[in-house]
PDB file of N, CA, C and O in Angstrom:
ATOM      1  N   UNK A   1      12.776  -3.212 -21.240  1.00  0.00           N
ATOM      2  CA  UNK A   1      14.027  -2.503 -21.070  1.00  0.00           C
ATOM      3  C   UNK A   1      13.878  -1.544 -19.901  1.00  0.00           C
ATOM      4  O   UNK A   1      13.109  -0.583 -19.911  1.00  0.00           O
ATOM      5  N   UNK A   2      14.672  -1.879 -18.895  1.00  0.00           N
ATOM      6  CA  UNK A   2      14.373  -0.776 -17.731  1.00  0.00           C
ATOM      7  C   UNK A   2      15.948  -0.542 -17.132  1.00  0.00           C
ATOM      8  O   UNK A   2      16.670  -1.426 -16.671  1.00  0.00           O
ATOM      9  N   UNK A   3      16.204   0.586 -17.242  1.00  0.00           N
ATOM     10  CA  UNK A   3      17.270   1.205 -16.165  1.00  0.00           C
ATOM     11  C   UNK A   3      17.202   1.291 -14.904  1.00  0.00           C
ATOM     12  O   UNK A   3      16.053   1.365 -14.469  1.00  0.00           O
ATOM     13  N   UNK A   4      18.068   1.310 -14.119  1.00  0.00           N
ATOM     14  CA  UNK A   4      18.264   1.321 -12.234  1.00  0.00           C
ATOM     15  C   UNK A   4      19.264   2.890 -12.338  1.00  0.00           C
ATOM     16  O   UNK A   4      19.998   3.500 -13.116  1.00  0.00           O
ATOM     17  N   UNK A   5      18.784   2.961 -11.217  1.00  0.00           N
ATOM     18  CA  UNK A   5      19.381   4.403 -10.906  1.00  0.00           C
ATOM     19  C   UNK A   5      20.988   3.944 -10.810  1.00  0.00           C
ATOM     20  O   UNK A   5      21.604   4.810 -11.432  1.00  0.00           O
ATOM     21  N   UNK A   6      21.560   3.338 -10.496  1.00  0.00           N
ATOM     22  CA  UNK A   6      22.938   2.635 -10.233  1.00  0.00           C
ATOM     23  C   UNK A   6      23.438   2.771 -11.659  1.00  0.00           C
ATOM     24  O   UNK A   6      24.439   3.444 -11.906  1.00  0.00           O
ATOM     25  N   UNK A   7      22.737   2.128 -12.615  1.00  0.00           N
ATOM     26  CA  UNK A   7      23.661   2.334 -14.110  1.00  0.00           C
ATOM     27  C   UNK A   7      23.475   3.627 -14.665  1.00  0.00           C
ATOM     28  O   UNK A   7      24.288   4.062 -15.481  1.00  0.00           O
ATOM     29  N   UNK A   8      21.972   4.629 -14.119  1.00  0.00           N
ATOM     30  CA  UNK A   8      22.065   5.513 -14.111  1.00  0.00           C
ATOM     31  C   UNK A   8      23.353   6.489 -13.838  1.00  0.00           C
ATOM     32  O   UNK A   8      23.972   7.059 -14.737  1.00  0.00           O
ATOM     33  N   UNK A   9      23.618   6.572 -12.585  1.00  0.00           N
ATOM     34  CA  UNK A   9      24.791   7.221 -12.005  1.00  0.00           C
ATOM     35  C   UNK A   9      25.663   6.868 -12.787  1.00  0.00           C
ATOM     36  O   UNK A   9      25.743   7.754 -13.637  1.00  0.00           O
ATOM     37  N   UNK A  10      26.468   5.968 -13.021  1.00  0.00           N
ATOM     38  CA  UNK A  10      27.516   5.056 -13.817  1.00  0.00           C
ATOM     39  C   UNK A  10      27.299   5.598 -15.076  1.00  0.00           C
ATOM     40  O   UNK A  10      28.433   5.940 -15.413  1.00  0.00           O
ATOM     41  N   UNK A  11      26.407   5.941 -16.141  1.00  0.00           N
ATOM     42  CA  UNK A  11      26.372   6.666 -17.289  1.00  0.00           C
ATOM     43  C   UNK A  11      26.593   8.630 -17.228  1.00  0.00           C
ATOM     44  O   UNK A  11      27.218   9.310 -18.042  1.00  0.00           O
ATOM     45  N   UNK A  12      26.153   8.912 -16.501  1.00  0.00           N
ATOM     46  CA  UNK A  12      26.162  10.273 -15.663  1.00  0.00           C
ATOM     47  C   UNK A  12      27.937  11.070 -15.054  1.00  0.00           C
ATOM     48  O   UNK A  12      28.510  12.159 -15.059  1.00  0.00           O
ATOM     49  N   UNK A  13      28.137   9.837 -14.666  1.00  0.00           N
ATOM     50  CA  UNK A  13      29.881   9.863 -14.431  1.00  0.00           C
ATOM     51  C   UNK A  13      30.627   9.228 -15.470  1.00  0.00           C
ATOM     52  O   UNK A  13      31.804   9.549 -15.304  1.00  0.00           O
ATOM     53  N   UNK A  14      30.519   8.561 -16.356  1.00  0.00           N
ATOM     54  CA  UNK A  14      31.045   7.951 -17.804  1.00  0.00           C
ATOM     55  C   UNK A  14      31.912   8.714 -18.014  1.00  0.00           C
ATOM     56  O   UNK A  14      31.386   9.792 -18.288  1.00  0.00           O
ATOM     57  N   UNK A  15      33.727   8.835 -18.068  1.00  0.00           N
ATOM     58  CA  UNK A  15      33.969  10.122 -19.044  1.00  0.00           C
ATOM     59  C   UNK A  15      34.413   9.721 -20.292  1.00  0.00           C
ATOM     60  O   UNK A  15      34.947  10.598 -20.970  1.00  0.00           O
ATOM     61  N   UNK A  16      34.319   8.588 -20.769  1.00  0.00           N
ATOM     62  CA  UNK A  16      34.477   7.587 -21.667  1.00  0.00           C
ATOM     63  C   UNK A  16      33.841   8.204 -22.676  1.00  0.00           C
ATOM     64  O   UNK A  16      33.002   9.097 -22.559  1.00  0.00           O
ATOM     65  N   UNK A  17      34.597   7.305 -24.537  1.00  0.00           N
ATOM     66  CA  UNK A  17      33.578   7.914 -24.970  1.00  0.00           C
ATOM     67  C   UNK A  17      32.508   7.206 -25.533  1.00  0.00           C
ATOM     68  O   UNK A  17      32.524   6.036 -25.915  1.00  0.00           O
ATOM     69  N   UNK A  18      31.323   8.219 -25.562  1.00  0.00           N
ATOM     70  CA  UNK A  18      30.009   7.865 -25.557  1.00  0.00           C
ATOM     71  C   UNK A  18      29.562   7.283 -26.856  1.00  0.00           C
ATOM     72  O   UNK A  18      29.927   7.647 -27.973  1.00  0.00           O
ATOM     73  N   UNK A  19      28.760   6.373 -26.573  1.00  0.00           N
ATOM     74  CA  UNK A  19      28.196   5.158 -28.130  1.00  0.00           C
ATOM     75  C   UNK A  19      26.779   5.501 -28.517  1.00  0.00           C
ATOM     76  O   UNK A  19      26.313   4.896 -29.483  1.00  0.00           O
ATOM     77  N   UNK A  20      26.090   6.317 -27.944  1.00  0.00           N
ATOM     78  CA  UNK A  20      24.917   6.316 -28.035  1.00  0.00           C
ATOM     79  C   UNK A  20      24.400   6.356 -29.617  1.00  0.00           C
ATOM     80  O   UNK A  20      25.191   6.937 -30.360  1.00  0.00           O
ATOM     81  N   UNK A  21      23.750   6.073 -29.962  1.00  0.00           N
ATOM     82  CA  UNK A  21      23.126   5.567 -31.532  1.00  0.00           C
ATOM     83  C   UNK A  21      22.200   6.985 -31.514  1.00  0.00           C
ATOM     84  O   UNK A  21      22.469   8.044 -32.080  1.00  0.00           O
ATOM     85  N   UNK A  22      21.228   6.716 -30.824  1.00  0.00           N
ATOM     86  CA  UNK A  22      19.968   8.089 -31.012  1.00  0.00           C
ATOM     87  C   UNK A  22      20.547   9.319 -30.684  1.00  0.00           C
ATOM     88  O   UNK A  22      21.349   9.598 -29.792  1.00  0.00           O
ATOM     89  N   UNK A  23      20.007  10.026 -31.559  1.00  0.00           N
ATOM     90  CA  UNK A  23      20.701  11.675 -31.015  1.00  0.00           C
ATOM     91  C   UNK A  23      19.779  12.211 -30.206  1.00  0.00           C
ATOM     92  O   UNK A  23      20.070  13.204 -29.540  1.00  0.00           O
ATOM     93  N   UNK A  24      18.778  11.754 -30.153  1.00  0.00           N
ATOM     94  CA  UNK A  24      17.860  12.455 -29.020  1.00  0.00           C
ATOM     95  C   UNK A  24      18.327  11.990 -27.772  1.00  0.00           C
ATOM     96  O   UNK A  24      18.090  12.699 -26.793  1.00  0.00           O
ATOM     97  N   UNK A  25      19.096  10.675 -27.584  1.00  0.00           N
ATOM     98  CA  UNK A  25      19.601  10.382 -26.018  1.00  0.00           C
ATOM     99  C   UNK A  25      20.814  11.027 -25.892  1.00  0.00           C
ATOM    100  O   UNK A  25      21.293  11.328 -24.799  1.00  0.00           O
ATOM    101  N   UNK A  26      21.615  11.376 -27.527  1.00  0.00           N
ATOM    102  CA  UNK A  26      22.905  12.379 -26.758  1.00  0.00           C
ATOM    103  C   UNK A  26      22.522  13.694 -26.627  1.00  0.00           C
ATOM    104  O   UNK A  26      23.520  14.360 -26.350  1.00  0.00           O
ATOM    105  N   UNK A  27      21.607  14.319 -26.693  1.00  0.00           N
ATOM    106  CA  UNK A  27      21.027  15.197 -26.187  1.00  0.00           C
ATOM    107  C   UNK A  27      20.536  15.433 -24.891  1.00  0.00           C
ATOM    108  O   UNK A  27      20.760  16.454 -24.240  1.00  0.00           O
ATOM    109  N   UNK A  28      19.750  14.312 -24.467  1.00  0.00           N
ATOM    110  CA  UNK A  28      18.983  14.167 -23.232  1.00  0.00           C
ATOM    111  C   UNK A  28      20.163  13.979 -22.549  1.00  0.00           C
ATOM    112  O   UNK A  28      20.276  14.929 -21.774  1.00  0.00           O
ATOM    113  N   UNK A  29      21.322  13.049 -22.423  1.00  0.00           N
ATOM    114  CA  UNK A  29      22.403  12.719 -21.841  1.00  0.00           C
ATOM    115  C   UNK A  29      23.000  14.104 -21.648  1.00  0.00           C
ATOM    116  O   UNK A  29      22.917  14.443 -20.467  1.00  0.00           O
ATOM    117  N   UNK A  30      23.454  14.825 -22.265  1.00  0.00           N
ATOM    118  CA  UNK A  30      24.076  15.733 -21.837  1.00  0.00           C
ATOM    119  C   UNK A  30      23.470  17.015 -21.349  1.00  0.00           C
ATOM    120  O   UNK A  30      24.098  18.025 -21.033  1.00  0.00           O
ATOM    121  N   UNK A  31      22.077  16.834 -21.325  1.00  0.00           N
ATOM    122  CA  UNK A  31      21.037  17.875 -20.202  1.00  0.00           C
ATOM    123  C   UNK A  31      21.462  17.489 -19.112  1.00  0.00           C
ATOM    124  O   UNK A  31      21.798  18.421 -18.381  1.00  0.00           O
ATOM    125  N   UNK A  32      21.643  16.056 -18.514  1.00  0.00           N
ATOM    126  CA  UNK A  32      21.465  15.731 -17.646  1.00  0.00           C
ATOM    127  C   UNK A  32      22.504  15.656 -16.853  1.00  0.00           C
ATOM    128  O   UNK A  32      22.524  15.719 -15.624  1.00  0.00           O
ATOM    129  N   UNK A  33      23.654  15.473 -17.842  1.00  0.00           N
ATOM    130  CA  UNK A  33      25.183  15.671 -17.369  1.00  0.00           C
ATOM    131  C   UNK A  33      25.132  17.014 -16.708  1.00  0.00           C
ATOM    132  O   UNK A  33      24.998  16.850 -15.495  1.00  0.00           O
ATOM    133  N   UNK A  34      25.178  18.081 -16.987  1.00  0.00           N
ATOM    134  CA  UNK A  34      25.034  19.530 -16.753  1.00  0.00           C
ATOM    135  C   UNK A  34      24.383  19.703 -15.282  1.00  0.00           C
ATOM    136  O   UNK A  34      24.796  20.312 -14.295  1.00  0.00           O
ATOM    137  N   UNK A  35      22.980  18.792 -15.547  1.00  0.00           N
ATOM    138  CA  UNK A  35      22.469  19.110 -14.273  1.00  0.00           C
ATOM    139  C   UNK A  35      23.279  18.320 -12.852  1.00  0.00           C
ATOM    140  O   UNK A  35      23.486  18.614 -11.674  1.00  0.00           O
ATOM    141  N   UNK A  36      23.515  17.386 -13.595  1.00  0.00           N
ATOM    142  CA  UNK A  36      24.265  16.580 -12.331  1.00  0.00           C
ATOM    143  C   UNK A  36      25.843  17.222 -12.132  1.00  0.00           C
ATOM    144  O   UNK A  36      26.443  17.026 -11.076  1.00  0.00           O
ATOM    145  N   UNK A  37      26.180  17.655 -12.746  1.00  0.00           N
ATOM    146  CA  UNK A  37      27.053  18.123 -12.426  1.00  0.00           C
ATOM    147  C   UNK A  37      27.069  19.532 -11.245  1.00  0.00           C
ATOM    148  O   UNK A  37      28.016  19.958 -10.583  1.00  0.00           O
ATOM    149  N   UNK A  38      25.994  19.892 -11.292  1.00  0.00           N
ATOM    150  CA  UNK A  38      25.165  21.017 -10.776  1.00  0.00           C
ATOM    151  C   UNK A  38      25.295  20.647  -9.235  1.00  0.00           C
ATOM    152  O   UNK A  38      25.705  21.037  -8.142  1.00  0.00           O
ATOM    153  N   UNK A  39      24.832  19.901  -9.732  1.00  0.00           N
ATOM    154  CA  UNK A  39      23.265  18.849  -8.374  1.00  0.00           C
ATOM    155  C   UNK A  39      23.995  17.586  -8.368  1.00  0.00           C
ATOM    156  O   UNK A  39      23.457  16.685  -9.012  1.00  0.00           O
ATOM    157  N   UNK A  40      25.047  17.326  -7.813  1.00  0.00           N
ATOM    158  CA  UNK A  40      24.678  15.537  -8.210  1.00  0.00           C
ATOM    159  C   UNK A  40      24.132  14.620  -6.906  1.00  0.00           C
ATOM    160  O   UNK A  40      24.799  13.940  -6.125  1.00  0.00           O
ATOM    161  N   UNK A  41      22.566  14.863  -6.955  1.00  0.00           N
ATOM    162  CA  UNK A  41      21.935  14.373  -6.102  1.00  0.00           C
ATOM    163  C   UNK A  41      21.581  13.195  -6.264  1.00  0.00           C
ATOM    164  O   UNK A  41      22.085  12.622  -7.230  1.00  0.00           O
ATOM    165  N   UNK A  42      20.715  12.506  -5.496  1.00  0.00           N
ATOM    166  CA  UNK A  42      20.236  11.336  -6.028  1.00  0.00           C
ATOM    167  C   UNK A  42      18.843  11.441  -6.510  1.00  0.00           C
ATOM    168  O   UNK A  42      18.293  10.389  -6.833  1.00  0.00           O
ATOM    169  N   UNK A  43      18.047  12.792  -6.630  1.00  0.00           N
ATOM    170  CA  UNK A  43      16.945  13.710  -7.117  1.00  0.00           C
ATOM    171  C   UNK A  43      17.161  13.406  -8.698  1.00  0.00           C
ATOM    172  O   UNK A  43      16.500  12.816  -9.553  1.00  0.00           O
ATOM    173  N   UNK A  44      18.298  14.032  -8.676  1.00  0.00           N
ATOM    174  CA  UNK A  44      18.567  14.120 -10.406  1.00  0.00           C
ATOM    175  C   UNK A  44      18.766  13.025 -11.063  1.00  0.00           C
ATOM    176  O   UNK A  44      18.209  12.785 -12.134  1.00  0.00           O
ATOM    177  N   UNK A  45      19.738  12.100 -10.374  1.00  0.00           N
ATOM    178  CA  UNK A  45      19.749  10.755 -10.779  1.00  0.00           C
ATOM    179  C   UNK A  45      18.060   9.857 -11.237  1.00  0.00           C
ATOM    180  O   UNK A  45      17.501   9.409 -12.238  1.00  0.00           O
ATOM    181  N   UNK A  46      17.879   9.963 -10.144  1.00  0.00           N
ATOM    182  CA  UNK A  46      16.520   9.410 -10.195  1.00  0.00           C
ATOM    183  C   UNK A  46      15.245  10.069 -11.617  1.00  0.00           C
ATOM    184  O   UNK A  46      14.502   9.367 -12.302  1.00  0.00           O
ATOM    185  N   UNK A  47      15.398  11.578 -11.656  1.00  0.00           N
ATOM    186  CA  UNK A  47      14.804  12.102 -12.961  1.00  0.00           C
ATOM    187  C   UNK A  47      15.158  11.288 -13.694  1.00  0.00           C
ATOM    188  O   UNK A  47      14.476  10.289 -13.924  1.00  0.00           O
ATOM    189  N   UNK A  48      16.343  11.519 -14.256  1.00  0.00           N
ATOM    190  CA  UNK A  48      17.301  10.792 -15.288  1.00  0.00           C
ATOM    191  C   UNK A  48      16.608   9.425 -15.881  1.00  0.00           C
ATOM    192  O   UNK A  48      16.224   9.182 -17.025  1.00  0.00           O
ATOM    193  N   UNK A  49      16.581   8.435 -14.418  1.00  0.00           N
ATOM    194  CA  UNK A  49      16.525   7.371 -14.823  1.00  0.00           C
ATOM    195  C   UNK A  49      15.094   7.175 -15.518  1.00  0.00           C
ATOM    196  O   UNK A  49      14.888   6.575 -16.573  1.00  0.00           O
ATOM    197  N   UNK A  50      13.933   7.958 -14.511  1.00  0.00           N
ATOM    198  CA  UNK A  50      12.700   7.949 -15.070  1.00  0.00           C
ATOM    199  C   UNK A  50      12.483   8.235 -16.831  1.00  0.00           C
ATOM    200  O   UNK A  50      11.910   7.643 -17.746  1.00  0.00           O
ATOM    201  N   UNK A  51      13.289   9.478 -16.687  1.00  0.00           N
ATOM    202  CA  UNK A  51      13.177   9.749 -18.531  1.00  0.00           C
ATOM    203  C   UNK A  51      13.936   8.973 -19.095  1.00  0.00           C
ATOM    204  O   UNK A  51      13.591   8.914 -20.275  1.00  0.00           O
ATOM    205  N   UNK A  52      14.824   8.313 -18.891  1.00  0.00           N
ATOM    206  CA  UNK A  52      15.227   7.249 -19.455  1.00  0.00           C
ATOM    207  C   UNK A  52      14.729   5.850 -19.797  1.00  0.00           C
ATOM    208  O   UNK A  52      14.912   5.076 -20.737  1.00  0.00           O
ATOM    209  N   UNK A  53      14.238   5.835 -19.003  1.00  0.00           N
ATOM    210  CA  UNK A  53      12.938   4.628 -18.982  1.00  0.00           C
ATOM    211  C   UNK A  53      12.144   4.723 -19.644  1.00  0.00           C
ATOM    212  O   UNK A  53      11.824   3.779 -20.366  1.00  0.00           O
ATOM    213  N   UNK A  54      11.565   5.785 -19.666  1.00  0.00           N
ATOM    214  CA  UNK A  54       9.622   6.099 -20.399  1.00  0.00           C
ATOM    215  C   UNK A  54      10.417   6.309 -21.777  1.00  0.00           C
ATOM    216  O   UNK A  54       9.881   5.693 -22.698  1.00  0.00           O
ATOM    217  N   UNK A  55      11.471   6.969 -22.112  1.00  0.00           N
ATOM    218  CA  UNK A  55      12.012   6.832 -23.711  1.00  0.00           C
ATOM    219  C   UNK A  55      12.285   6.013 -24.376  1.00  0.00           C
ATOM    220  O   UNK A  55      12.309   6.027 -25.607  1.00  0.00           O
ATOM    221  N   UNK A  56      12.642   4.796 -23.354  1.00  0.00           N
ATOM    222  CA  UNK A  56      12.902   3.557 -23.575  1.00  0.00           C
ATOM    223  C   UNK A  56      11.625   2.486 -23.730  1.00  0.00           C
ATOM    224  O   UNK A  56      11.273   1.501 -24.380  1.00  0.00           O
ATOM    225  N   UNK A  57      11.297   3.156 -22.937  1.00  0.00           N
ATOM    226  CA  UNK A  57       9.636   2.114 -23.593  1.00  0.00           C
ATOM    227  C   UNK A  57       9.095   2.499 -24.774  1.00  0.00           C
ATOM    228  O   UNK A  57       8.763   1.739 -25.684  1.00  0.00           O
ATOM    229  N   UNK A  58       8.985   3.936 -24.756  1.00  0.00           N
ATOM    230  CA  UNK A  58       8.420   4.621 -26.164  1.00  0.00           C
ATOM    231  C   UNK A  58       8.852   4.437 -27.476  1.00  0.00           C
ATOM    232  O   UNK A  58       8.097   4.447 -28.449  1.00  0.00           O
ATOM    233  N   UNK A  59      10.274   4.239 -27.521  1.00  0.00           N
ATOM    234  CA  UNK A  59      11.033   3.897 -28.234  1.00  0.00           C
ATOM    235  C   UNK A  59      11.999   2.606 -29.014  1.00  0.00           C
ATOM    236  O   UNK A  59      12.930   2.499 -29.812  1.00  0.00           O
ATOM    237  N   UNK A  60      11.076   1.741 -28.182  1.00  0.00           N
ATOM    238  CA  UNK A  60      11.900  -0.119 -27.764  1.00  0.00           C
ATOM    239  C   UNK A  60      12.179  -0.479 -29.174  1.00  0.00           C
ATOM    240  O   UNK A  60      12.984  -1.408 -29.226  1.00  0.00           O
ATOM    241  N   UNK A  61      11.864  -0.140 -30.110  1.00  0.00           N
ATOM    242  CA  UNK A  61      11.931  -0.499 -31.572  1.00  0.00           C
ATOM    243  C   UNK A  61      13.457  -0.043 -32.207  1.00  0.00           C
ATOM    244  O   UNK A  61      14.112  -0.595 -33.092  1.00  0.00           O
ATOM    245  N   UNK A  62      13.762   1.181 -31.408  1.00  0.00           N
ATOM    246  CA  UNK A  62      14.704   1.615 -31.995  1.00  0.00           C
ATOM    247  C   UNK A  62      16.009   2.320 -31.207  1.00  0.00           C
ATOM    248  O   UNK A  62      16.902   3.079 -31.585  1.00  0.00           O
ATOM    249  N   UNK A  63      15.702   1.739 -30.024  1.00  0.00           N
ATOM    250  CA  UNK A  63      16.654   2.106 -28.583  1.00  0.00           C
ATOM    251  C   UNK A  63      17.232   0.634 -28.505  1.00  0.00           C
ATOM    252  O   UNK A  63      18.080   0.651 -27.614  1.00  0.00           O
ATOM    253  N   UNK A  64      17.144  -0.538 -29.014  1.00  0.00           N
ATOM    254  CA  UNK A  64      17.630  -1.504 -28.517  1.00  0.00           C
ATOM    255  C   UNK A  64      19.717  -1.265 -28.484  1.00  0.00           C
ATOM    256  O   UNK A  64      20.397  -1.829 -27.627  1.00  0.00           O
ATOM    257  N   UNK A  65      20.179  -0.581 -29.311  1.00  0.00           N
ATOM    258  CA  UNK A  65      21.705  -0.282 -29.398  1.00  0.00           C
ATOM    259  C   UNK A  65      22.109   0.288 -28.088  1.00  0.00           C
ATOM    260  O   UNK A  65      22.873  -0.226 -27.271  1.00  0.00           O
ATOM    261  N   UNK A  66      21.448   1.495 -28.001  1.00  0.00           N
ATOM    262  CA  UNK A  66      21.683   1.948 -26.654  1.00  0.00           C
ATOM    263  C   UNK A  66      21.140   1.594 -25.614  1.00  0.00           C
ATOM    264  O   UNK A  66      21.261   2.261 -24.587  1.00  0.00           O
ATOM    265  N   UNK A  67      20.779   1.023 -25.640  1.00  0.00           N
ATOM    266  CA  UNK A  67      20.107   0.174 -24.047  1.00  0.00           C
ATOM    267  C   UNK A  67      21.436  -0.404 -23.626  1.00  0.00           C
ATOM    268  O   UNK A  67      22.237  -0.084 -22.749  1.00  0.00           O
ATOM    269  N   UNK A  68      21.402  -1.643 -24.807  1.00  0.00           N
ATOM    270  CA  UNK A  68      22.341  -2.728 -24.648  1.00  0.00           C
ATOM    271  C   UNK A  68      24.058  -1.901 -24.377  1.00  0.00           C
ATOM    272  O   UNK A  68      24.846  -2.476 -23.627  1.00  0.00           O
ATOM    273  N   UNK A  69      24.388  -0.833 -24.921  1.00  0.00           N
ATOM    274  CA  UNK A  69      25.385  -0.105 -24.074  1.00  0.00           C
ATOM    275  C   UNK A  69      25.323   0.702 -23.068  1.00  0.00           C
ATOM    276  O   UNK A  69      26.383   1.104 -22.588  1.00  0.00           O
ATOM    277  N   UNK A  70      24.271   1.058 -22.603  1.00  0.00           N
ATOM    278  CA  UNK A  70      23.797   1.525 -21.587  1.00  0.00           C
ATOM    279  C   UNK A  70      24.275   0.641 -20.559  1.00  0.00           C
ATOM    280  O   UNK A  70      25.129   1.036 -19.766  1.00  0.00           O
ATOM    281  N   UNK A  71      23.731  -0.690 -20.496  1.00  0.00           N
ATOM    282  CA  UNK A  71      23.924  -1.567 -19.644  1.00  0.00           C
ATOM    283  C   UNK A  71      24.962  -2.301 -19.454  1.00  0.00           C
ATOM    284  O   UNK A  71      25.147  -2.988 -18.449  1.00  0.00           O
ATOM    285  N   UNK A  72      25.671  -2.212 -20.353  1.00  0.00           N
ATOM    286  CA  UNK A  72      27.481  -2.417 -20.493  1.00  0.00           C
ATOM    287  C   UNK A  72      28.428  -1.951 -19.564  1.00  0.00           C
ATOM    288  O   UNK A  72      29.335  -2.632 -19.087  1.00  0.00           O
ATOM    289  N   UNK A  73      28.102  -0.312 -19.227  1.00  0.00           N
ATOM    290  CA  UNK A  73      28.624   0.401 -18.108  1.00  0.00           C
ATOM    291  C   UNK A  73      28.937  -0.667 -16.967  1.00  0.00           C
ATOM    292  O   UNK A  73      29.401  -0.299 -15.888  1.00  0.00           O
TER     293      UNK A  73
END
């Protein structure tokens, strides 16, 4: 399961509403909203995607819901 900074951005600007299953990613999601909203660099984007990734590996057992809408965007 790996994210691109592209669906990155695209989740980051989402104003839709959000499906996320884990509450630790609607958490992390909306750190990150904040910051990008801040910053919306391609710095932050790029964080984003990294912690999104390594949570996603760490987690592959039980992130498969939100991946798969993740990538829906």
């Amino acid at each position: 399961m790996t994210i691109s900074d592209a669906q990155t951005k695209k989740l980051l600007e989402y104003d839709g509403p959000i499906q996320l299953k884990q509450l630790a990613m609607n958490f992390a999601l909306n750190r990150f909203k904040t910051k990008y909203v801040a910053n919306p660099s391609d710095e932050v984007v790029t964080a984003y995607t990294k912690e999104l990734n390594t949570f996603f590996d760490k987690y592959e057992s039980i992130m498969k819901d939100d991946y798969e809408w993740i990538t829906s965007l």
